[in-house]
N, C-alpha and C positions, 0 to 999 in steps of 0.2 A: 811715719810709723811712730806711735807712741807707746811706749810701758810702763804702765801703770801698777803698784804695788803697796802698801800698806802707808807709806813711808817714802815712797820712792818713785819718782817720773824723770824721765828721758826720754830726750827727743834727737831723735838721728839726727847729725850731722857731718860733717868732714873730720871734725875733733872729737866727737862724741861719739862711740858705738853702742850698741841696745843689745843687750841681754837677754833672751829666748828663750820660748819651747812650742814645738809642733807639738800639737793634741790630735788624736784619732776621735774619729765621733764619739766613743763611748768616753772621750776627756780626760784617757791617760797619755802618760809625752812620749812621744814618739823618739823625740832628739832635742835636746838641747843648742843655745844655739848664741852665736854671736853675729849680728849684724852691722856690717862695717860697710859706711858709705865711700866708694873710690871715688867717684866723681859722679855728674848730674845725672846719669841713664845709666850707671852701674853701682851695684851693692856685691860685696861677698857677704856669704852666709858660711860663720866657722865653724866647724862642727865633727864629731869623729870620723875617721874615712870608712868604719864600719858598718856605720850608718848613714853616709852619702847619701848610696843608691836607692836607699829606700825613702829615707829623707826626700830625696830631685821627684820620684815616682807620684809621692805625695800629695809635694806642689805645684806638681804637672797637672792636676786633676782641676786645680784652680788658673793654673798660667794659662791655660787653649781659651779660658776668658779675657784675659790681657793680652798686651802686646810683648809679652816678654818672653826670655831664652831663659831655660834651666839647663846647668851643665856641671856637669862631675868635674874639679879638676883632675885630670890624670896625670898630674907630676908625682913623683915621689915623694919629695920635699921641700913642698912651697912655705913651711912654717917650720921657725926654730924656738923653743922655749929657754927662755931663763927663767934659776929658782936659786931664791936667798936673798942675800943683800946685792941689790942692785943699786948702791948710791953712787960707785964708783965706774959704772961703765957708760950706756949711751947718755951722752949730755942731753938731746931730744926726750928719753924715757920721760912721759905722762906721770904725775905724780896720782890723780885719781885714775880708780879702778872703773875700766869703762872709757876712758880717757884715750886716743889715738892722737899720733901725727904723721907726715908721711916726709919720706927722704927720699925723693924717685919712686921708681917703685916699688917704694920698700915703705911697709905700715909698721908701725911700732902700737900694741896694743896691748895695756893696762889689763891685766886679767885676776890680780890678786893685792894684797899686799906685798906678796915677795915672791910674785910672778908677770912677767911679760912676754907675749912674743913679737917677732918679727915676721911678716908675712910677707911675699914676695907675690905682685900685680904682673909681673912681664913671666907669660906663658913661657916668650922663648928662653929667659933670661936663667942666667945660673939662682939656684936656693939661696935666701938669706943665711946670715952667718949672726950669730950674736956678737953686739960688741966686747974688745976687751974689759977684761973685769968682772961682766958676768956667766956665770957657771951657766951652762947647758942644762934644762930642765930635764929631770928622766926620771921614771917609773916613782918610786912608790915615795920621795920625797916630795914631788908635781903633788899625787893624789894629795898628800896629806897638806898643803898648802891649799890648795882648791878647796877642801874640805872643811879647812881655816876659817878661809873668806866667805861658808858658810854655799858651797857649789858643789854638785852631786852630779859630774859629767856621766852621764850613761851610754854605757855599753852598747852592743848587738843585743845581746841576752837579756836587758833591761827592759828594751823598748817596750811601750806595750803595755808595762807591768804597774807604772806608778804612775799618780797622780798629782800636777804641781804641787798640792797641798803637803802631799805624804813626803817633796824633796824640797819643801821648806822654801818655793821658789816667791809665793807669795810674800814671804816677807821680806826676802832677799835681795826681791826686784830682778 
């Protein structure tokens, strides 16, 4: 998988995640999206839980060509955010944005300047926790960090409506 952007190329790997968005034929985004390699025959795709279902529905239309499973996680809370200064908590924390490592199965992934989360790969396993030090990311301090780093996560009520151009994603990467 490669992402291409004005400025900007990435190439998925184990360290490296790729930055996204599903387009409907008419070529507005469907869902934004983060793609994180777990290991050699599995990717997560991160993305609002609002937009999941529609999102899996999507790439169901493409997947019955491949040999691959699409699946909604249905955990509650397989992802934890931190927002602010994170210099003093996970020693592992990606200093680039886009930037992953894994600690079991737990991903740590670079999503802003002064946003990361923790993502949790073991279905059975309890939800990540952030580490000490850093703050829980929530509501409208998240948005406006996201919004920093120049990302425009969409909604339910979004989908549909815009075009990567109109959310700035071309030049963003």
């Amino acid at each position: 998988l490669l992402a291409v952007g004005d400025q900007y190329e990435a190439q998925l790997a184990a360290d490296r995640a790729v930055a996204g968005a599903m387009c409907n034929v008419q070529g507005r985004v469907i869902s934004d999206v983060w793609v994180v390699q777990v290991d050699e025959s599995h990717c997560l795709l991160r993305l609002r839980r609002s937009l999941a279902t529609h999102f899996a529905e999507n790439l169901e239309r493409y997947a019955r060509f491949s040999r691959i499973v699409v699946a909604v996680d249905p955990r509650r809370d397989p992802i934890v955010g931190a927002c602010g200064d994170l210099s003093s908590g996970d020693p592992a924390l990606p200093g680039d944005i886009g930037a992953c490592s894994a600690a079991g199965s737990i991903i740590c992934l670079r999503t802003g300047l002064r946003t990361a989360e923790w993502i949790s790969t073991d279905a059975d396993g309890p939800g990540p926790t952030a580490p000490a030090g850093c703050a829980p990311g929530a509501g409208s301090e998240w948005e406006a960090e996201q919004l920093l780093a120049g990302h425009y996560a969409l909604e339910e009520g979004d989908s549909g409506m815009f075009t990567p151009q109109a959310l700035n994603y071309d030049v963003t990467g």
